[in-house]
VEXGU-679879 format. One record per atom (N, C-alpha, C): residue number from 1; x, y, z; residue in three letters; atom name. Coordinates in steps of 0.1 Angstrom, whole numbers. Example, Ala and Ser with C-alpha at 12.3 -4.5 7.8 and 13.67 -1.06 7.14 Angstrom:
% residues 2
ATOM:1:132:-57:78:ala:N $
ATOM:1:123:-45:78:ala:CA $
ATOM:1:132:-33:78:ala:C $
ATOM:2:128:-22:71:ser:N $
ATOM:2:137:-11:71:ser:CA $
ATOM:2:129:0:79:ser:C $
***
This chain:
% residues 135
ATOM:1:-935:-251:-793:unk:N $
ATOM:1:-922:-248:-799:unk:CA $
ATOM:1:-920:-254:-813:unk:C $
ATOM:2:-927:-265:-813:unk:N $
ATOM:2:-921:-272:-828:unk:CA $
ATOM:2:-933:-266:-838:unk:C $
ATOM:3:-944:-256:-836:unk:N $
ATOM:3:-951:-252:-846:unk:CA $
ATOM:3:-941:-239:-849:unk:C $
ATOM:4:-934:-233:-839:unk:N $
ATOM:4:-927:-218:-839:unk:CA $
ATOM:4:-915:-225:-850:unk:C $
ATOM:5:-910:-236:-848:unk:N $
ATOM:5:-893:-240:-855:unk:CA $
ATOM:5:-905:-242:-868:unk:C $
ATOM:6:-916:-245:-871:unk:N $
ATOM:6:-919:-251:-882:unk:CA $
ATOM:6:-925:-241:-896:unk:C $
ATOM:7:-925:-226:-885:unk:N $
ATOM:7:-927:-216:-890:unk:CA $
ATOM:7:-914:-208:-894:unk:C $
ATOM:8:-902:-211:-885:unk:N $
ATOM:8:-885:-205:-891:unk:CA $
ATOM:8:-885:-198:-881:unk:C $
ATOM:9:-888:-199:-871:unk:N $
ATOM:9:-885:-192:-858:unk:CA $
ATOM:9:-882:-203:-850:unk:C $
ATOM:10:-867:-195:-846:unk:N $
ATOM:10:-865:-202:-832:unk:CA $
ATOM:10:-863:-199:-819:unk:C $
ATOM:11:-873:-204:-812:unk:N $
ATOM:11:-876:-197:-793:unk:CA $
ATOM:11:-867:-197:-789:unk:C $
ATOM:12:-856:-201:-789:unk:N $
ATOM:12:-844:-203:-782:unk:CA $
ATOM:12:-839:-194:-782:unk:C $
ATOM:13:-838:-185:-796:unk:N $
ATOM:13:-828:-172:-802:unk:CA $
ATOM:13:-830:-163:-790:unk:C $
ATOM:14:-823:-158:-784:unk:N $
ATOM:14:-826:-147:-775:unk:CA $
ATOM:14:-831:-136:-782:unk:C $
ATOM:15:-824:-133:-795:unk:N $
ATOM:15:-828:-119:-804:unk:CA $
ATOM:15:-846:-123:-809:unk:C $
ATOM:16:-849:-138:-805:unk:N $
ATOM:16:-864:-134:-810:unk:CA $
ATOM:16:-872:-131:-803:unk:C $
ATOM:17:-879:-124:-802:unk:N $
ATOM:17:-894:-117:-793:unk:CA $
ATOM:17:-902:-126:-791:unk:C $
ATOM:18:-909:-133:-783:unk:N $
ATOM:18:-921:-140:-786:unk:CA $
ATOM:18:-928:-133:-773:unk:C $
ATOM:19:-944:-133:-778:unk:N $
ATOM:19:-952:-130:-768:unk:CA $
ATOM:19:-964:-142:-770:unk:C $
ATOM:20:-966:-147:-753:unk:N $
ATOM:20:-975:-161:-754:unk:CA $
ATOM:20:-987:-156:-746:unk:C $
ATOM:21:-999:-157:-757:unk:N $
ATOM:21:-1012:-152:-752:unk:CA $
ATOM:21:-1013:-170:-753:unk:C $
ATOM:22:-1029:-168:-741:unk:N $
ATOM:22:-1034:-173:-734:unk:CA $
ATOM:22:-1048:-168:-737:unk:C $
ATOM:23:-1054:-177:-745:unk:N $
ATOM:23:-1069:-171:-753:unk:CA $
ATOM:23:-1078:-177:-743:unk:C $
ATOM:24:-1093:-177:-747:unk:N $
ATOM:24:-1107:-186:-741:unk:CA $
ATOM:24:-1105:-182:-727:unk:C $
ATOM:25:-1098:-174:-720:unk:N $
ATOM:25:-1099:-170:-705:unk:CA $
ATOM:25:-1113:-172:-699:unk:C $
ATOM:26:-1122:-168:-706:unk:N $
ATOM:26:-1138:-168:-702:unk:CA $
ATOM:26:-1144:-175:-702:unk:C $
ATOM:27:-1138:-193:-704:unk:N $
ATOM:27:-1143:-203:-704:unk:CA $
ATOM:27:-1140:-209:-697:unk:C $
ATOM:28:-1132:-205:-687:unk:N $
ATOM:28:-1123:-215:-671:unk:CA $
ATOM:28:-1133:-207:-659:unk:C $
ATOM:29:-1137:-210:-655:unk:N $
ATOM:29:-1141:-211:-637:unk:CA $
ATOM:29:-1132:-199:-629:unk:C $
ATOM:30:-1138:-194:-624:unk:N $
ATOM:30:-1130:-179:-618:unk:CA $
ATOM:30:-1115:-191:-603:unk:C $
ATOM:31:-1119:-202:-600:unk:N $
ATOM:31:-1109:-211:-595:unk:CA $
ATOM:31:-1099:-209:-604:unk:C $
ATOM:32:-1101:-217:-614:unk:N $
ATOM:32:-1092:-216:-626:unk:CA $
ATOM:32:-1084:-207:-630:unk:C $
ATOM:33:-1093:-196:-634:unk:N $
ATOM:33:-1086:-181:-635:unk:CA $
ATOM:33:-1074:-177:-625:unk:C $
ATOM:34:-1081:-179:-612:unk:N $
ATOM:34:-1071:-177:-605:unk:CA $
ATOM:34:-1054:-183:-601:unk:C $
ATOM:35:-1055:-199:-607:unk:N $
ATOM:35:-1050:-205:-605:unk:CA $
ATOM:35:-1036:-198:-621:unk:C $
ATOM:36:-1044:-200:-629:unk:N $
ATOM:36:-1040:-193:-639:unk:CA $
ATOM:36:-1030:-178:-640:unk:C $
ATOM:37:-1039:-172:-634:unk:N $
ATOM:37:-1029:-159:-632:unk:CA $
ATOM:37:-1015:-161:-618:unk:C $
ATOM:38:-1022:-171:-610:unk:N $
ATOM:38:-1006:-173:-601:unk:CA $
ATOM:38:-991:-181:-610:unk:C $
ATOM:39:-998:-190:-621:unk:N $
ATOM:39:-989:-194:-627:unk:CA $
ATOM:39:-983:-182:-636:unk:C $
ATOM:40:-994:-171:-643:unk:N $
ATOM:40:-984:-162:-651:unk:CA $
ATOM:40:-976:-151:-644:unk:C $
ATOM:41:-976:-149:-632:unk:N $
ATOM:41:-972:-144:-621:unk:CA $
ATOM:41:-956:-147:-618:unk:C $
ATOM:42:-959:-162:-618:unk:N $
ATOM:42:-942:-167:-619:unk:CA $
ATOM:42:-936:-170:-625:unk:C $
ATOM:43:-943:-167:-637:unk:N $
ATOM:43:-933:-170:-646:unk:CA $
ATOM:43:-924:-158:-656:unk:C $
ATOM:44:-911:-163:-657:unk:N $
ATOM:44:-906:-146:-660:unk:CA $
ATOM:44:-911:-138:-677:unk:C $
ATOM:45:-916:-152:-685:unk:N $
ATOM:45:-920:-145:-698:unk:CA $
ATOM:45:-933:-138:-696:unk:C $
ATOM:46:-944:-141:-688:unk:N $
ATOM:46:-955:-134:-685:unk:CA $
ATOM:46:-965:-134:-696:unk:C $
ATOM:47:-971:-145:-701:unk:N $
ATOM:47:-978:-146:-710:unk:CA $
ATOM:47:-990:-137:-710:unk:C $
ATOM:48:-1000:-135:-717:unk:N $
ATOM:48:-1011:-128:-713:unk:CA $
ATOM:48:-1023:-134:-716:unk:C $
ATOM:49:-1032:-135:-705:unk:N $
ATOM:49:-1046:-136:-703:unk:CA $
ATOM:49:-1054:-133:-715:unk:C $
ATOM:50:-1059:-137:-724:unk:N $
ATOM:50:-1075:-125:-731:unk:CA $
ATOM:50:-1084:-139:-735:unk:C $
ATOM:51:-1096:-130:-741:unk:N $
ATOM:51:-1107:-133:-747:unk:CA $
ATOM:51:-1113:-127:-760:unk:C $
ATOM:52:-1106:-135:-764:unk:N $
ATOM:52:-1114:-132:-782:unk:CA $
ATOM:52:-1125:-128:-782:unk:C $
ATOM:53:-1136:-135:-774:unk:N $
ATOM:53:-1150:-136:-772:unk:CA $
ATOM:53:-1151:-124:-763:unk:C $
ATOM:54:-1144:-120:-753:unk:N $
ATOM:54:-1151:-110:-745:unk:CA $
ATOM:54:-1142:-94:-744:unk:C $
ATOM:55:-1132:-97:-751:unk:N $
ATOM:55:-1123:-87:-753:unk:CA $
ATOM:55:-1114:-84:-741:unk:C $
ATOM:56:-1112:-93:-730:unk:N $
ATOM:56:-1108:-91:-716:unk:CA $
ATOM:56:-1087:-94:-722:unk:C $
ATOM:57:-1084:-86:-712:unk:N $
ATOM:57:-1071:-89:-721:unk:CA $
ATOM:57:-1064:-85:-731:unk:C $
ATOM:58:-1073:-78:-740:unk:N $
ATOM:58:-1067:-74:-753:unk:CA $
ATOM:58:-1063:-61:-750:unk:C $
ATOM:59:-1062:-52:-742:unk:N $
ATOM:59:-1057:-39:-740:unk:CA $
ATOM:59:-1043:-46:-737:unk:C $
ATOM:60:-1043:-54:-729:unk:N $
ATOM:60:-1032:-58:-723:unk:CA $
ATOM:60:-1023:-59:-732:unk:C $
ATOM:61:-1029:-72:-741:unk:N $
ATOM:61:-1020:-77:-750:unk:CA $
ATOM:61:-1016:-65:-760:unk:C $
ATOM:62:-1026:-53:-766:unk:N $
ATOM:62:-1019:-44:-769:unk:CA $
ATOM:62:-1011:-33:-768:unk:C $
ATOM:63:-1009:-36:-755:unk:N $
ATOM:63:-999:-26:-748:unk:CA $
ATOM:63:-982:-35:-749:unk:C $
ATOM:64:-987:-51:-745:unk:N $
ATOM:64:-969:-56:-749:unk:CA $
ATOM:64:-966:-58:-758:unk:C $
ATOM:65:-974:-55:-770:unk:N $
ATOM:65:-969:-56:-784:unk:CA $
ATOM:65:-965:-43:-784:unk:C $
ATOM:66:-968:-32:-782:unk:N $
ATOM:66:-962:-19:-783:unk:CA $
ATOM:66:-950:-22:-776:unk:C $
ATOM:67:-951:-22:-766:unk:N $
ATOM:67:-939:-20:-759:unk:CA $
ATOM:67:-926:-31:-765:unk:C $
ATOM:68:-933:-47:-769:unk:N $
ATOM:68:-922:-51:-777:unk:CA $
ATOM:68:-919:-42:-792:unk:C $
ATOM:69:-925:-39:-800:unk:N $
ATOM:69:-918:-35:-812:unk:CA $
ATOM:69:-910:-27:-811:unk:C $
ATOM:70:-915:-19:-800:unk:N $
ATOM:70:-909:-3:-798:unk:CA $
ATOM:70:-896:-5:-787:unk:C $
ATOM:71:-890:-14:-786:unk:N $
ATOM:71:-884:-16:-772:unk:CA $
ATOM:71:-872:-11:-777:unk:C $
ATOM:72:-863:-12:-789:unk:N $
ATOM:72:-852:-6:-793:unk:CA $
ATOM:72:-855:12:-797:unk:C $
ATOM:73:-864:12:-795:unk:N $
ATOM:73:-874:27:-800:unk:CA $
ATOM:73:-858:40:-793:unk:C $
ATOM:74:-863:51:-797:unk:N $
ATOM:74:-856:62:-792:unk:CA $
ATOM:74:-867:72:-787:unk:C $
ATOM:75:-865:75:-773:unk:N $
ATOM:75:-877:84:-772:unk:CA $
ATOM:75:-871:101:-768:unk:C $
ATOM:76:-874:109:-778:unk:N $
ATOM:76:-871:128:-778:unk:CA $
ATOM:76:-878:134:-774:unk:C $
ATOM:77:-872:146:-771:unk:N $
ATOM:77:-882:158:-774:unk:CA $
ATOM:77:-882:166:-786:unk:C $
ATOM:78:-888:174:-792:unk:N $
ATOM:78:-883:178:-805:unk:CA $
ATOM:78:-893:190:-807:unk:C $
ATOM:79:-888:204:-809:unk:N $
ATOM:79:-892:215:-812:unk:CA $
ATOM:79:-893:221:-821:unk:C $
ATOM:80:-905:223:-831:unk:N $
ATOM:80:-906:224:-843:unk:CA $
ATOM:80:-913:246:-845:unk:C $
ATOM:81:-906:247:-854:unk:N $
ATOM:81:-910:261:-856:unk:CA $
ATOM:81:-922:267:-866:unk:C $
ATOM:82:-932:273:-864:unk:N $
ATOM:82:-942:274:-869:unk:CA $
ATOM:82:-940:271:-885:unk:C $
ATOM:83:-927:272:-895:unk:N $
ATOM:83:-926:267:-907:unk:CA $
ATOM:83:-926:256:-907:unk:C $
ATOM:84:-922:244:-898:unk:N $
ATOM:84:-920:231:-899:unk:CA $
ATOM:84:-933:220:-900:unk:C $
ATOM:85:-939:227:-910:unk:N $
ATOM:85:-951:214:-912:unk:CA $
ATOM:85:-946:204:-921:unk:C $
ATOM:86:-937:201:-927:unk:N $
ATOM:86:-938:193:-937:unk:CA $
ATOM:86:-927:182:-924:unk:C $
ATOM:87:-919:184:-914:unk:N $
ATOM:87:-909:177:-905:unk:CA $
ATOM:87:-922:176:-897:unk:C $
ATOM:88:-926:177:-892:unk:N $
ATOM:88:-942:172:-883:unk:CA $
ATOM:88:-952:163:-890:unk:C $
ATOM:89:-953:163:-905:unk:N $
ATOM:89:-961:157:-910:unk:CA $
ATOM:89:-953:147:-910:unk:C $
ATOM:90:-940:146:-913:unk:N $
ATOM:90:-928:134:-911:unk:CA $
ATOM:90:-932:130:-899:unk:C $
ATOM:91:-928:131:-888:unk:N $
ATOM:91:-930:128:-879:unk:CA $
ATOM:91:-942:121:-873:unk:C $
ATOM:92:-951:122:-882:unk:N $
ATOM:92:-968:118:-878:unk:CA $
ATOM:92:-969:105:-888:unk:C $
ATOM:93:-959:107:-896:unk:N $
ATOM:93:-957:91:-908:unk:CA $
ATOM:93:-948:82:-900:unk:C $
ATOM:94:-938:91:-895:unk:N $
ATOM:94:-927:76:-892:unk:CA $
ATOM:94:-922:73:-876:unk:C $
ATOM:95:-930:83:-864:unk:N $
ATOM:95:-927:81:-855:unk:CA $
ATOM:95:-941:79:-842:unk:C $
ATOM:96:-942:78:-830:unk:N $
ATOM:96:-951:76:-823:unk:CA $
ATOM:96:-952:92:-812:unk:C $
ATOM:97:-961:94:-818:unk:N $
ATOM:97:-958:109:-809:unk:CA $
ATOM:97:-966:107:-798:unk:C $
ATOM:98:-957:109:-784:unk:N $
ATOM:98:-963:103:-772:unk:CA $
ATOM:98:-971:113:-765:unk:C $
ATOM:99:-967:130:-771:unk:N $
ATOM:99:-971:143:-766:unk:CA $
ATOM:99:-968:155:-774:unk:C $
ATOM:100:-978:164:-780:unk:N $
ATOM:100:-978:175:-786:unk:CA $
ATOM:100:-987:188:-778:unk:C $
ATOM:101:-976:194:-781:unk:N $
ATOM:101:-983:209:-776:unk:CA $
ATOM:101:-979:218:-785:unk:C $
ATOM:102:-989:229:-785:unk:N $
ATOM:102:-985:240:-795:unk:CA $
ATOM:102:-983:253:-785:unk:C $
ATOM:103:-968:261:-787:unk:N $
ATOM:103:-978:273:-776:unk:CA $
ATOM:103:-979:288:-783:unk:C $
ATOM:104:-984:294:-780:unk:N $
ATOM:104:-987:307:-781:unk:CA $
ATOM:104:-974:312:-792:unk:C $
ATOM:105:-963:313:-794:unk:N $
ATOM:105:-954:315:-802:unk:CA $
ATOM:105:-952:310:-812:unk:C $
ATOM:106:-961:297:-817:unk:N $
ATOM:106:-968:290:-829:unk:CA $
ATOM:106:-955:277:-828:unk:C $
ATOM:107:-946:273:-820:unk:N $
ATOM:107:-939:263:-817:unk:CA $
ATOM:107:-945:252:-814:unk:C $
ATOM:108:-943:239:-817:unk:N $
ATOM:108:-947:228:-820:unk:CA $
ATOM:108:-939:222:-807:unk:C $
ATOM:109:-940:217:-795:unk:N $
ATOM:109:-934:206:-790:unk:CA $
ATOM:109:-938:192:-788:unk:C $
ATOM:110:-928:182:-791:unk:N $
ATOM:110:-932:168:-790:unk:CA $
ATOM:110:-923:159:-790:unk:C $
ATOM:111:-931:154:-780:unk:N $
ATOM:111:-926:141:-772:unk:CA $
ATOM:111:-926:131:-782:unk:C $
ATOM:112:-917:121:-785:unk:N $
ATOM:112:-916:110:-799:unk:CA $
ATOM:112:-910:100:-796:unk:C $
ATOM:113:-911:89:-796:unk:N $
ATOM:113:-905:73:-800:unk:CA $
ATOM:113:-901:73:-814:unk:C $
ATOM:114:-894:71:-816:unk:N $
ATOM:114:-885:70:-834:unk:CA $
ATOM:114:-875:58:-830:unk:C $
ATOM:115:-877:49:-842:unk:N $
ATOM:115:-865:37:-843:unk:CA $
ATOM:115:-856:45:-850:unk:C $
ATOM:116:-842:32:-842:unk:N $
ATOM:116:-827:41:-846:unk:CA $
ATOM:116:-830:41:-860:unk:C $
ATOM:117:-833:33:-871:unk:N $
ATOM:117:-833:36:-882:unk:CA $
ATOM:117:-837:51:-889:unk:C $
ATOM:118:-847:52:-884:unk:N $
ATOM:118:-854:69:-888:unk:CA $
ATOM:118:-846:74:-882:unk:C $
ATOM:119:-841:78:-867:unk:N $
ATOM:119:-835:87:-859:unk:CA $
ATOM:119:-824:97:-868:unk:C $
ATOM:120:-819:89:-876:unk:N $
ATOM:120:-806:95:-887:unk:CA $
ATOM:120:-813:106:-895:unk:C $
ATOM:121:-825:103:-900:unk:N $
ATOM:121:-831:112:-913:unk:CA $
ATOM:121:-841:119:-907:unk:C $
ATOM:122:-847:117:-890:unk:N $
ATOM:122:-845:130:-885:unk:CA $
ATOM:122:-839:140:-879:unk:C $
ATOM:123:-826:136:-878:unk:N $
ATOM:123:-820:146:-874:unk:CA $
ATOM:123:-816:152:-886:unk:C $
ATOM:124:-814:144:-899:unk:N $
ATOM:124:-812:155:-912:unk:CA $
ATOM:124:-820:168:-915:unk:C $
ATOM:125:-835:162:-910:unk:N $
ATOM:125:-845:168:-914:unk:CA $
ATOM:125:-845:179:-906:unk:C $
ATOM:126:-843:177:-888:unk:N $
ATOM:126:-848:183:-881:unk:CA $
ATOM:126:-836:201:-886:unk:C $
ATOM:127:-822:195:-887:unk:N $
ATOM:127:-819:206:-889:unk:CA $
ATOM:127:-820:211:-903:unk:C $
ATOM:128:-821:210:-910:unk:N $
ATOM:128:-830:218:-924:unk:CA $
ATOM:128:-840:226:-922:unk:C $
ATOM:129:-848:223:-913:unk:N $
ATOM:129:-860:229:-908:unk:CA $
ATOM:129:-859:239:-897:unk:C $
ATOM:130:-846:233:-891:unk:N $
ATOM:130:-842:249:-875:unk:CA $
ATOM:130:-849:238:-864:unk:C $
ATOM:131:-850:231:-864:unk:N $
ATOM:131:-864:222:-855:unk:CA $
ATOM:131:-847:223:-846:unk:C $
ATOM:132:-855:217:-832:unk:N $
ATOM:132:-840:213:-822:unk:CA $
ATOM:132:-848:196:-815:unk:C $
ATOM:133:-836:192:-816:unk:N $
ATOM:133:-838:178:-807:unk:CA $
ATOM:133:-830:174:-795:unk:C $
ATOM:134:-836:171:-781:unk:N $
ATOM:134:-832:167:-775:unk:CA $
ATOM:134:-835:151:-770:unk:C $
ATOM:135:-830:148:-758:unk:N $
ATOM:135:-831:134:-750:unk:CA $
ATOM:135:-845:135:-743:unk:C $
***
């Protein structure tokens, strides 16, 4: 904690995110390991397991970074009309598209994560374009 306050973060802040990896996993004894994973088990921040060295873990770990940056995220649907390439190229700059389909009537649908900040200037965009957005 006192390298986190020494950096201007403070663990305490509820508004701060921290995520606590747990590196060299591949260097403890599969006892160990185990011993290890019961402790991150109970505990409610849930640190994560990896290995620099073996890569074990690191999916993991990049799945809670996603899910933390993204956790205020907004997730849509959003239907774009065969003119809307320049609001899809938008969309491919400033949002996480979780699912695209095109169908036969040259419509664009997609699933998207967008922070509230963008969410405003796409909905500007979306209706300029005729696009429609739902939940």
């Amino acid at each position: 904690k006192s390298v986190l306050r020494g950096l201007g973060v403070d663990p305490e802040d509820a508004k701060t995110r921290i995520l606590e990896v747990w590196n060299k996993i591949d260097r403890v004894s599969a006892e160990r390991r185990d011993e290890l994973m019961a402790e991150v088990a109970r505990r409610p921040d849930k640190p994560v397991l990896v290995s620099a060295m073996t890569g074990e873990g690191v999916a993991t770990l990049l799945a809670n970074i996603n899910d933390a940056l993204g956790a205020d995220d907004d997730e849509l649907s959003v239907t774009l009309g065969p003119t809307a390439g320049k609001l899809l190229h938008w969309l491919h700059e400033h949002a996480e598209i979780i699912d695209k389909k095109t169908s036969k009537d040259g419509k664009t649908k997609l699933r998207v994560k967008i922070s509230a900040e963008k969410r405003g200037r796409l909905e500007h965009q979306a209706k300029e374009a005729g696009a429609k957005i739902g939940a």
